[in-house]
C-alpha positions as CSV (number, residue, x, y, z in Angstrom):
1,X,-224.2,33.3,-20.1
2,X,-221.9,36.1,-21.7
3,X,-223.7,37.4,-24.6
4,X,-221.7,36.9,-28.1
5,X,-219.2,39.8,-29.5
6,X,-220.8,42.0,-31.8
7,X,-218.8,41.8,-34.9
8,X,-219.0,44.5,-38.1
9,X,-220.1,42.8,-40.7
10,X,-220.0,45.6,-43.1
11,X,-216.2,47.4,-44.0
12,X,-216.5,50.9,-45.5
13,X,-212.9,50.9,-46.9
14,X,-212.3,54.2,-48.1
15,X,-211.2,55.9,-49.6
16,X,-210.0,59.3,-47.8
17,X,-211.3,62.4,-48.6
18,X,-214.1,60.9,-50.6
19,X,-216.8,61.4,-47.9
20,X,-216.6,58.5,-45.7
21,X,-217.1,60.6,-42.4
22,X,-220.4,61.7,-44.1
23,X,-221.1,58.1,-44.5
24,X,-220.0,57.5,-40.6
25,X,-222.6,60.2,-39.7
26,X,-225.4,58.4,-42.3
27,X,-224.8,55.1,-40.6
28,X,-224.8,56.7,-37.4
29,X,-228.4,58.3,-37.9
30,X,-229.7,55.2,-39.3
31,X,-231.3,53.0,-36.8
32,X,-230.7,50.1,-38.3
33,X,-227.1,50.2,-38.9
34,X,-224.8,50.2,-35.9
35,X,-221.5,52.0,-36.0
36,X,-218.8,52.7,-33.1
37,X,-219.2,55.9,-32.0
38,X,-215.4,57.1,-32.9
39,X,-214.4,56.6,-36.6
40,X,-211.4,54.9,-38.2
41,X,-210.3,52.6,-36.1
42,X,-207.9,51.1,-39.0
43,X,-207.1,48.0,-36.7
44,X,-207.1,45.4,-40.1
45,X,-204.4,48.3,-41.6
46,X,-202.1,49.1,-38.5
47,X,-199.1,46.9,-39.4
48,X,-198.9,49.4,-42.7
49,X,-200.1,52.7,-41.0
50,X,-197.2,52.3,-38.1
51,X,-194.4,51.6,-40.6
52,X,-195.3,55.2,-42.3
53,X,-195.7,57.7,-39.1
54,X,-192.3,59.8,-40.1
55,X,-194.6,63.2,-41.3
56,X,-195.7,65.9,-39.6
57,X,-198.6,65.0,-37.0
58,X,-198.2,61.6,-38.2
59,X,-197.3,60.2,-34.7
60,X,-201.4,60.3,-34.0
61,X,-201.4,57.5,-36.3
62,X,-199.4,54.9,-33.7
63,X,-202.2,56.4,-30.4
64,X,-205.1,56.3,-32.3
65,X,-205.1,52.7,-34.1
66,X,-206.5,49.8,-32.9
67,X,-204.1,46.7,-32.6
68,X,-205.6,43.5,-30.9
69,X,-208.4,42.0,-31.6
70,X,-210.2,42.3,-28.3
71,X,-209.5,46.2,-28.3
72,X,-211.3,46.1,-31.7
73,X,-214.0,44.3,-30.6
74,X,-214.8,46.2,-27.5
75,X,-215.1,49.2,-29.9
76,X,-218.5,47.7,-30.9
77,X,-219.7,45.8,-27.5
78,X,-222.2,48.4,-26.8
79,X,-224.4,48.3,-30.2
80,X,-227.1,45.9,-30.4
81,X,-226.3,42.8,-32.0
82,X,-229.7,42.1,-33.6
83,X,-228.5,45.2,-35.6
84,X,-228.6,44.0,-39.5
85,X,-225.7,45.9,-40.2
86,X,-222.8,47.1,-38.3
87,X,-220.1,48.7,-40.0
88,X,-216.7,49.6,-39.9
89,X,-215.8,53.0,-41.8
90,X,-212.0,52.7,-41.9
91,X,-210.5,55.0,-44.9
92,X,-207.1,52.8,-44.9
93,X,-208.3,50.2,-45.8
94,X,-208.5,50.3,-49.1
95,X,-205.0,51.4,-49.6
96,X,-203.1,48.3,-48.5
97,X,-204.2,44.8,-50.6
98,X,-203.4,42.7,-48.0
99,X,-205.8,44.2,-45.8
100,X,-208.8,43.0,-48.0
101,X,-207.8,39.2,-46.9
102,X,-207.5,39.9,-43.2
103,X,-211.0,41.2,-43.4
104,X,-211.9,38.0,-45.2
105,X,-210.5,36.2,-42.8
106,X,-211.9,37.7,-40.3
107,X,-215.5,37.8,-41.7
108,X,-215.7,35.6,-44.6
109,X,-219.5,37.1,-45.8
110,X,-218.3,40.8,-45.4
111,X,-219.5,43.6,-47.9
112,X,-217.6,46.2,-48.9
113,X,-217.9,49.7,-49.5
114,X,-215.5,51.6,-51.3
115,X,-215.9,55.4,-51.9
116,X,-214.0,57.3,-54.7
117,X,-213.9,60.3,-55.6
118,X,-212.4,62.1,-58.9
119,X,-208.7,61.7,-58.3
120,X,-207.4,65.6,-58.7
121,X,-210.5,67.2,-56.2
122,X,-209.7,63.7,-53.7
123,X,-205.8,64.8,-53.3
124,X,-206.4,68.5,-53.3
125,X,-208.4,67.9,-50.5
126,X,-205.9,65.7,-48.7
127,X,-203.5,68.4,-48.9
128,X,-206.6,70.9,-47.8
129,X,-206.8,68.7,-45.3
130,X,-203.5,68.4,-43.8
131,X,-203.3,72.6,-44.1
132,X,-206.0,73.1,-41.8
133,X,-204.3,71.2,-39.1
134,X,-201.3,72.8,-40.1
135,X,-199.5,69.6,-40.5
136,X,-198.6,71.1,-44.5
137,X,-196.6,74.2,-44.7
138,X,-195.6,74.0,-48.8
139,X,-197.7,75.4,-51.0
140,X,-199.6,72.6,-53.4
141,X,-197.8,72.5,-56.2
142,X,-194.3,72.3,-54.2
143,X,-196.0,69.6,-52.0
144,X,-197.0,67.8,-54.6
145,X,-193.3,67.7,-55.9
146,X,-192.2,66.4,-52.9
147,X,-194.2,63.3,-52.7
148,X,-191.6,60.8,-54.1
149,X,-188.8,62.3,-51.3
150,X,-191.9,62.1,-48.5
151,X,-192.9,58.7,-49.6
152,X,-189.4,57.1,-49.3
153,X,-189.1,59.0,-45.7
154,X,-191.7,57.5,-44.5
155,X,-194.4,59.9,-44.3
156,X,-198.0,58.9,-44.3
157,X,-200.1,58.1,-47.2
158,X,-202.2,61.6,-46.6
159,X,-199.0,63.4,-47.8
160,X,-199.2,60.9,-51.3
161,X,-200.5,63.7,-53.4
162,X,-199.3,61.8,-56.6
163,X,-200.2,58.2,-55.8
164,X,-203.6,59.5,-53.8
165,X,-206.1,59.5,-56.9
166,X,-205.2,55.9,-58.4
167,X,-208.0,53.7,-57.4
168,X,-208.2,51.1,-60.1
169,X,-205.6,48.1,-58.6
170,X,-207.0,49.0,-55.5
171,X,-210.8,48.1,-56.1
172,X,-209.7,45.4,-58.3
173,X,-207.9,43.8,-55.2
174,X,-211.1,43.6,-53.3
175,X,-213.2,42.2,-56.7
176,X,-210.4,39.9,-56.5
177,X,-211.1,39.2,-53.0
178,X,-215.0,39.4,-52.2
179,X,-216.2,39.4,-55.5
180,X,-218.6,41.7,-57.4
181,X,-221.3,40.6,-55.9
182,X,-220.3,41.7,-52.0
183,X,-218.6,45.2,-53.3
184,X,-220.4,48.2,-53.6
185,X,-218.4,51.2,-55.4
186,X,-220.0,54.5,-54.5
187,X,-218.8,57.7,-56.5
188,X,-218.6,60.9,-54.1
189,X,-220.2,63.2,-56.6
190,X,-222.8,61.0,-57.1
191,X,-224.0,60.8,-53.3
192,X,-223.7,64.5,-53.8
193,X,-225.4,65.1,-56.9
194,X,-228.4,62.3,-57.4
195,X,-228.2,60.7,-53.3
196,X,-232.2,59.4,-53.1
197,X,-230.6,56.8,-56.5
198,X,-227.1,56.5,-54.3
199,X,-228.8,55.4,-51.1
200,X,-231.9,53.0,-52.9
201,X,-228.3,51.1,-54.1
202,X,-226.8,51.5,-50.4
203,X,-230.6,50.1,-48.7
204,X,-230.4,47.8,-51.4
205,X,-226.8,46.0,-50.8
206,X,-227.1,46.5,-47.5
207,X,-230.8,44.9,-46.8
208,X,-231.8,48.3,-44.7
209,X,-233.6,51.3,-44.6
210,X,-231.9,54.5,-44.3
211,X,-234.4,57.2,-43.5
212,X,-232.2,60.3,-44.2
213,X,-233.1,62.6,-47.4
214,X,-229.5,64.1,-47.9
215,X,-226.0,63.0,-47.7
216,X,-224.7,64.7,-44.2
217,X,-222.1,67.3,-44.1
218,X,-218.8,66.5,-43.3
219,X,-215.3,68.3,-42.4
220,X,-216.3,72.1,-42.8
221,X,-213.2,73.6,-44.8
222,X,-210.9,75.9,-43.3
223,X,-208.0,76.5,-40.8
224,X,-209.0,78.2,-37.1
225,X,-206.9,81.0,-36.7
226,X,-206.9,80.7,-32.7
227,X,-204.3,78.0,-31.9
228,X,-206.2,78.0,-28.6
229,X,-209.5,77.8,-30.3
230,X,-208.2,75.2,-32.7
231,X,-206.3,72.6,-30.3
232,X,-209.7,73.1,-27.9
233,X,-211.6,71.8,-31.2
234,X,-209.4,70.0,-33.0
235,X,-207.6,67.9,-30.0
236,X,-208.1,64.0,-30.3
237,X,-208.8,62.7,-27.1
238,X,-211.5,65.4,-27.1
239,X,-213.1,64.7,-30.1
240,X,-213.2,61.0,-29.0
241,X,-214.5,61.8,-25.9
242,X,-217.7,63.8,-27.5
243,X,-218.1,61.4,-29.9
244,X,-218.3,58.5,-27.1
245,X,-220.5,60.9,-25.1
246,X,-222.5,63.4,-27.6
247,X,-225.3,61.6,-29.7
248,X,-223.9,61.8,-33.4
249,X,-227.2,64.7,-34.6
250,X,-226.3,67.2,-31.8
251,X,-222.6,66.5,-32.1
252,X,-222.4,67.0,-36.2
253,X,-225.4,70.8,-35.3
254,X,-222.9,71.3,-32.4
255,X,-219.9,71.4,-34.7
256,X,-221.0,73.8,-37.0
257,X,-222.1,76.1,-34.5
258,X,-219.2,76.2,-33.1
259,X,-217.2,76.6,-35.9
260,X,-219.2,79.5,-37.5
261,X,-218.7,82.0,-34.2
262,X,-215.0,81.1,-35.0
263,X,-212.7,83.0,-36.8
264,X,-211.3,80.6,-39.8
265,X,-208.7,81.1,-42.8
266,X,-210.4,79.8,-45.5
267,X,-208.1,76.7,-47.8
268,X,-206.6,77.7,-50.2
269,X,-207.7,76.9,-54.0
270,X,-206.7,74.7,-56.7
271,X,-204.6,76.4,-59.4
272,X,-206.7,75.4,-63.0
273,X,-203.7,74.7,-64.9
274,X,-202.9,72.4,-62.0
275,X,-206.0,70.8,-61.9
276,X,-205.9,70.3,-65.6
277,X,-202.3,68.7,-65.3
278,X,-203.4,66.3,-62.2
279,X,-206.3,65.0,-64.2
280,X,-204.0,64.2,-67.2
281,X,-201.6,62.4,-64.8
282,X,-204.5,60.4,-63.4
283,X,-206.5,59.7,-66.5
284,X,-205.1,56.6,-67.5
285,X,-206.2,55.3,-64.3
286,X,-209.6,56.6,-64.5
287,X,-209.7,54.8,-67.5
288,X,-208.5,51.4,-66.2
289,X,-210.6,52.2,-62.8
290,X,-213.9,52.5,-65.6
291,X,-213.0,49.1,-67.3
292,X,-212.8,47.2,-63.7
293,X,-216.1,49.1,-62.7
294,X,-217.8,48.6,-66.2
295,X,-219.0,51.7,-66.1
296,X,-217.9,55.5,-66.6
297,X,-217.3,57.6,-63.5
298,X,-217.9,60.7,-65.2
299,X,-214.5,62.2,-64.2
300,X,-212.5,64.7,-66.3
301,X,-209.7,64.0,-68.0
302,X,-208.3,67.2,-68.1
């Protein structure tokens, strides 16, 4: 008798650049949570992510999402479904609100995890981001002029400097959806700053232990100056091939290693005045995003 798919019943929906590959890797060391071994797999947000893939490097996007059901579900066949928890860590999730229903529909008791981070740090590090691969040429301040033009060509939502930091219709869309009592909002700086509090709440919503005493490091800054050394470490299908093959602990020691006997540019910084003016842009968001939460994230306003 064919034994029954293994289905995620747990959605980590983002958001990027709030440390949702850290929370891959926590999942990943914690026996009792079951993850596929490559990341973002964005199968519930494909139709969206393939009607934006006009940016640089954005044509990753249409090789690297899942679009069938069956393809997603093969992504998990090999985790043990007595597993209490086996989750999905998809950052674009969060972005689109018609994605929160097709998760519903596809697993009605779902919970979701949504990860946020203080709006002008989370798109600084986008574009940080995006530099290192050398898929962002402008400097900040330029690229973050550009948005509006990129955003009506088509480009990706990684290039949405502007629109990157408002969270507050998003996590209401998924309230809406699941409601409070299957939605956990965790705060990057938070699972930074206080994590043994951060995880009791994780263990807690999820109904099991995770063992691990920090939050695990995640995306080490910085661009490789080799473009040999960089498309050797960087390259997709190789990354997915260590992940499917290299067990997450050595893979994440392996990484660093690696990376610290190569030579690296180091990103560049965020102007204060800049900062200052990107946390005034978002703060009426922050302050919507506190009164859906009912609580203060702590943010900056300025």
């Amino acid at each position: 008798m064919a034994r029954a798919p293994v289905r995620p019943n747990v959605f980590v929906v983002g958001d990027a650049k709030c440390g949702t590959t850290s929370l891959h890797k926590l999942f990943a060391l914690s026996p009792r949570i079951g993850v596929p071994a490559v990341k973002e797999l964005h199968y519930f947000s494909h139709p969206e992510l393939l009607a934006r893939v006009n940016g640089p490097g954005d044509d990753a996007i249409a090789r690297n999402v899942v679009r069938s059901e069956a393809d997603y579900l093969a992504k998990f066949a090999a985790l043990d479904p007595r597993l209490p928890a086996v989750a999905d860590v998809s950052p674009s999730y969060v972005r689109y609100p018609a994605v929160a229903r097709r998760i519903r529909e596809f697993a009605p008791d779902a919970k979701i995890v949504v990860m946020l981070r203080e709006p002008a740090a989370k798109v600084f590090s986008q574009y940080a981001h995006l530099w290192s691969k050398g898929r962002e040429t402008l400097p900040f301040a330029a690229a973050l002029a550009a948005t509006a033009e990129r955003r009506a060509a088509g480009w990706s939502d990684m290039y949405d400097y502007e629109g990157g930091g408002r969270y507050a219709d998003l996590v209401r869309a998924y309230l809406d959806v699941f409601g409070r009592e299957r939605v956990l909002v965790l705060l990057f700086e938070e699972l930074v700053d206080a994590f043994p509090a951060q995880r009791a709440r994780l263990e807690a919503f999820l109904g099991t232990e995770i063992p691990l005493a920090s939050f695990p490091r995640a995306n080490p800054s910085g661009r490789i100056r080799s473009p040999l050394a960089a498309a050797v470490v960087e390259s997709e299908p190789l990354r997915r091939l260590r992940a499917a093959l290299v067990p997450p602990a050595l893979r994440a020691r392996l990484s660093l290693a690696v990376r610290s006997r190569l030579a690296v540019d180091k990103p560049p910084t965020l102007d204060p005045e800049l900062r200052a003016a990107l946390r005034r842009g978002f703060a009426a968001d922050v302050v919507a995003l506190e009164e859906v939460l009912g609580r203060p994230t702590g943010w900056p306003r300025e």
